[in-house]
KEKOL-342343 format. One record per residue: residue number from 1; x negated, z negated, y of N, C-alpha, C in turn. Coordinates in steps of 0.05 Angstrom, whole numbers, plus 5000, padded with zeros to 4 digits. Each point is the difference from the previous one (the first is absolute). Layout:
<rs>
+-----+--------+------+---------+---------+-------+----------+--------+------+---------+
!   k ! n.east ! n.up ! n.north ! ca.east ! ca.up ! ca.north ! c.east ! c.up ! c.north !
+-----+--------+------+---------+---------+-------+----------+--------+------+---------+
! NUM !      X !    Z !       Y !       X !     Z !        Y !      X !    Z !       Y !
...
+-----+--------+------+---------+---------+-------+----------+--------+------+---------+
</rs>
This chain:
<rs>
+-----+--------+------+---------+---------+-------+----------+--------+------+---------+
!   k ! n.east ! n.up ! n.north ! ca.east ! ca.up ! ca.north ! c.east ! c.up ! c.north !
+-----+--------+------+---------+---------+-------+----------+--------+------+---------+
!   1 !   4171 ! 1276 !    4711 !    4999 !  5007 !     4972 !   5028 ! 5008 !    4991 !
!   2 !   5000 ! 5021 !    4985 !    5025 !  5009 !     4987 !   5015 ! 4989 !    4974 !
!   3 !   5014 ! 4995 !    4997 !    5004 !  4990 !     4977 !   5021 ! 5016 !    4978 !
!   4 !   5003 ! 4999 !    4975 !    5019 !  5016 !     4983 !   5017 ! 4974 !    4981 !
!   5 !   5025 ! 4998 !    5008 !    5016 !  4987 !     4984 !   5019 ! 5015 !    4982 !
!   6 !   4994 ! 4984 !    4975 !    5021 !  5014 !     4983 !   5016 ! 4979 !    4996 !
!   7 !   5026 ! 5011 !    4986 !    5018 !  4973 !     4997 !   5021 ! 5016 !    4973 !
!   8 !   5004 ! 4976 !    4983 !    5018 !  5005 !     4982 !   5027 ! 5013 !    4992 !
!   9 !   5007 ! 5020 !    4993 !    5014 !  5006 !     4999 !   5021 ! 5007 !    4980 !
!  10 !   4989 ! 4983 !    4983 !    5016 !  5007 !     4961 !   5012 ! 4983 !    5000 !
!  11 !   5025 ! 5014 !    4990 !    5020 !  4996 !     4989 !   5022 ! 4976 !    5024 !
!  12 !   4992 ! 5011 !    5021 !    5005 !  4994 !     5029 !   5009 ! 5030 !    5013 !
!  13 !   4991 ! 5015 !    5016 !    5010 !  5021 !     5005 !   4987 ! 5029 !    4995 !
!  14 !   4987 ! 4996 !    4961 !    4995 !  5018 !     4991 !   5002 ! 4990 !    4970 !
!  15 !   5016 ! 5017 !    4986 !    5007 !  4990 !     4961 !   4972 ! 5005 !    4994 !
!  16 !   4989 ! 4974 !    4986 !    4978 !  5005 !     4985 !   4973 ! 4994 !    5018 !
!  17 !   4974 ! 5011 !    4991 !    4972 !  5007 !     5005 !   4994 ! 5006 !    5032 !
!  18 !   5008 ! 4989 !    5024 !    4988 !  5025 !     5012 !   4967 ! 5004 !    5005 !
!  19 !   4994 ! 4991 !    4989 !    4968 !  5011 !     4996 !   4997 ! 5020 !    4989 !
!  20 !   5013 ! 5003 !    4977 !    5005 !  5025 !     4987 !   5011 ! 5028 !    5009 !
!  21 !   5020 ! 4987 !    5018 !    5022 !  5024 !     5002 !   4976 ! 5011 !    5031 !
!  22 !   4992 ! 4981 !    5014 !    4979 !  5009 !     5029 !   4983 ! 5017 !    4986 !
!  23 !   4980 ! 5002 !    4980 !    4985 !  5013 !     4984 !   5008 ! 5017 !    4992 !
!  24 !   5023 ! 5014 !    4988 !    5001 !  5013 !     4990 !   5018 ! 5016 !    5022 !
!  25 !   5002 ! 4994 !    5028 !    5011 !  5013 !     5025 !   4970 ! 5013 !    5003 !
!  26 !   4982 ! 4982 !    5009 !    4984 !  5013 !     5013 !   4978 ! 5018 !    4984 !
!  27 !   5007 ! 5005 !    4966 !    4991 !  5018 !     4986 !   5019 ! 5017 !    5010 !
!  28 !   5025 ! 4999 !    4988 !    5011 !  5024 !     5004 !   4988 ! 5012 !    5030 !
!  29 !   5009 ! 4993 !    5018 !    4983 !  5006 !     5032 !   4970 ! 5016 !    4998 !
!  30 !   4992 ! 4992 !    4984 !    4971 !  5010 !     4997 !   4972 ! 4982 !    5016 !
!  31 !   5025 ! 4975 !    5004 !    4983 !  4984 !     5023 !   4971 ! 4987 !    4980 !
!  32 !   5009 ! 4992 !    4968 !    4986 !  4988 !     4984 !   4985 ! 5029 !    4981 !
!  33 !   4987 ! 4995 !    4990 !    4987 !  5017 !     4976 !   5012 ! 4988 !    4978 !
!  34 !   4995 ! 5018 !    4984 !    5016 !  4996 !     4962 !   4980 ! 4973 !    4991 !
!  35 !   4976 ! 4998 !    5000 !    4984 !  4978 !     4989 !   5005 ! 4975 !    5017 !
!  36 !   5002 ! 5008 !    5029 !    5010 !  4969 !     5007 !   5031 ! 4985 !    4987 !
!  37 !   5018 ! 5029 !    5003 !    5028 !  4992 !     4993 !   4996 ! 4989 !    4971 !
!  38 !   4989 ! 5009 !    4990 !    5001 !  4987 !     4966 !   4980 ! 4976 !    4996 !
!  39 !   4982 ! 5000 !    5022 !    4983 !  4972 !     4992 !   5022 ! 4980 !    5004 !
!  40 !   5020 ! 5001 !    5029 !    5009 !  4982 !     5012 !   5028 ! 4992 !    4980 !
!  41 !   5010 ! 5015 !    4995 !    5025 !  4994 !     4994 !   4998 ! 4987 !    4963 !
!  42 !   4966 ! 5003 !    4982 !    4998 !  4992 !     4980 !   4996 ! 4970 !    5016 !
!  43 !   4985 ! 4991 !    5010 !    4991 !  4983 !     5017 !   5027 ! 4979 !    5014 !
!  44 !   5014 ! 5010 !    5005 !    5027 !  4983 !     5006 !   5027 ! 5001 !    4974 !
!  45 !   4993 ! 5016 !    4986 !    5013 !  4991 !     4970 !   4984 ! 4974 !    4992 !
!  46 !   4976 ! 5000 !    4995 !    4988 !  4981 !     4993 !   5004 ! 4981 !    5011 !
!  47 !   4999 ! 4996 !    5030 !    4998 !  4974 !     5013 !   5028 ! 4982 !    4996 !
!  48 !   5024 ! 5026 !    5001 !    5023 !  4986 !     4989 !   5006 ! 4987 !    4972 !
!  49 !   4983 ! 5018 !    4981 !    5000 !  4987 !     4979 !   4981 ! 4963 !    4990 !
!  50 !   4987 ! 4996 !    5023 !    4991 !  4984 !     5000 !   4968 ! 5003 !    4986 !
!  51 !   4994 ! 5030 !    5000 !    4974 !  5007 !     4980 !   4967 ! 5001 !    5022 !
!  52 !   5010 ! 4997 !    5032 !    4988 !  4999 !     5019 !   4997 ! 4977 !    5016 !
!  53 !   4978 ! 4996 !    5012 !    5002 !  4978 !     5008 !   4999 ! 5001 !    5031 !
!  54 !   4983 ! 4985 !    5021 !    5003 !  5014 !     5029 !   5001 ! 5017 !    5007 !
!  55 !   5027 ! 5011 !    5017 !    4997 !  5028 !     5011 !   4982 ! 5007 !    5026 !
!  56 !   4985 ! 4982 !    5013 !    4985 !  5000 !     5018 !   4986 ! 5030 !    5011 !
!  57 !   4981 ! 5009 !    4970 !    4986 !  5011 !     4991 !   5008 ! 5028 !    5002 !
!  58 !   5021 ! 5006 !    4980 !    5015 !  5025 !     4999 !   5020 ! 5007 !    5025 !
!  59 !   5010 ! 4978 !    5013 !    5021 !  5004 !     5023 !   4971 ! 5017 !    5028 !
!  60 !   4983 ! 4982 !    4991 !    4980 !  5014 !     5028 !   4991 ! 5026 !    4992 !
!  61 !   4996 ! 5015 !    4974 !    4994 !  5021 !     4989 !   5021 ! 5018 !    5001 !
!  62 !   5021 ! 4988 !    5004 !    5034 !  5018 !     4997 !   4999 ! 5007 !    5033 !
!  63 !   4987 ! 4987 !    5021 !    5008 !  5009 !     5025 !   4981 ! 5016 !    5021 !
!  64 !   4978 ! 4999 !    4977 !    4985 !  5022 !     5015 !   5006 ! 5036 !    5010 !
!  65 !   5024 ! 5000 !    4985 !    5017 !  5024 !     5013 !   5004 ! 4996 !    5030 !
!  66 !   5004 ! 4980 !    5013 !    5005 !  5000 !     5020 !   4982 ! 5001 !    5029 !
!  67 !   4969 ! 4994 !    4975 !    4984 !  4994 !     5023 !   4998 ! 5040 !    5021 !
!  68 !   4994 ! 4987 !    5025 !    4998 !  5029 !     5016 !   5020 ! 5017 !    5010 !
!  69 !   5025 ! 4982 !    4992 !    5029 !  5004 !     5011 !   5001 ! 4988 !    5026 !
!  70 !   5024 ! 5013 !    5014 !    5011 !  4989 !     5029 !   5029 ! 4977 !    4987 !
!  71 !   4989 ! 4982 !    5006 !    5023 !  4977 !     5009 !   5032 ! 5013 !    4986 !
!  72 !   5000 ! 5023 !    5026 !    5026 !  5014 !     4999 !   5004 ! 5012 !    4963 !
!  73 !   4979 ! 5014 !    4994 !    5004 !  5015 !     4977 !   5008 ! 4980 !    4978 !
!  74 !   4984 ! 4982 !    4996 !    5014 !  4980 !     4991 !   5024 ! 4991 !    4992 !
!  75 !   5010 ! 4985 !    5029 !    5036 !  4999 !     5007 !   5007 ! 5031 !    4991 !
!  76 !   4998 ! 5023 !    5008 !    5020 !  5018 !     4982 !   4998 ! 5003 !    4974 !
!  77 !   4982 ! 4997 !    4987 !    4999 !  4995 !     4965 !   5009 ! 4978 !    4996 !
!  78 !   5011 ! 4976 !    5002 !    5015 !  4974 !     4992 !   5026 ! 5014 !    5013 !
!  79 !   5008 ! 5011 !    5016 !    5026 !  4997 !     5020 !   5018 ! 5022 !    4975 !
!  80 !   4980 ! 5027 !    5001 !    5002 !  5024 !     4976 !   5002 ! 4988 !    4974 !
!  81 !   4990 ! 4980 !    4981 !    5001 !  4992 !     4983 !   5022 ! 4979 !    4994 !
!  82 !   5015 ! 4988 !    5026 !    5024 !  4981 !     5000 !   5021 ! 5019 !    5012 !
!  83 !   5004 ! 5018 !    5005 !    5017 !  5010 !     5013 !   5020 ! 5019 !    4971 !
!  84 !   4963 ! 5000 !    4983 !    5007 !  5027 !     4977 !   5018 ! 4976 !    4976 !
+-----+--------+------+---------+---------+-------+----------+--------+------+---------+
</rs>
């Protein structure tokens, strides 16, 4: 079984959001659509604001971009999005 780890990276070795700043990479990229990029990023304003409650829900709805990808494609969109 494959697994996908994410790991923290704010205000560690990225200023700020990077949920935000990954989203709005992989809009710009064209990897995301405009309705996902704006569901997601209202969606993580909120959750920072404390106006949201489990991200369970929306984190598994945020990653269905990925489903039908190679492993690899993956690693180059995180490696592309830390590198940028």
């Amino acid at each position: 079984m494959r697994e996908l780890v994410f790991f923290d990276l704010d205000n560690t070795l990225i200023q700020g959001q990077s949920q935000i700043h990954f989203v709005s990479y992989l809009y710009r990229r064209g990897t995301i659509e405009r309705y996902l990029y704006f569901k997601l990023v209202l969606w993580l304003i909120g959750y920072k604001a404390g106006m949201v409650g489990t991200p369970r829900s929306v984190m598994e709805h945020a990653v269905t971009f990925l489903r039908g990808r190679e492993p690899i494609e993956v690693k180059d969109l995180v490696r592309g999005f830390l590198d940028e």
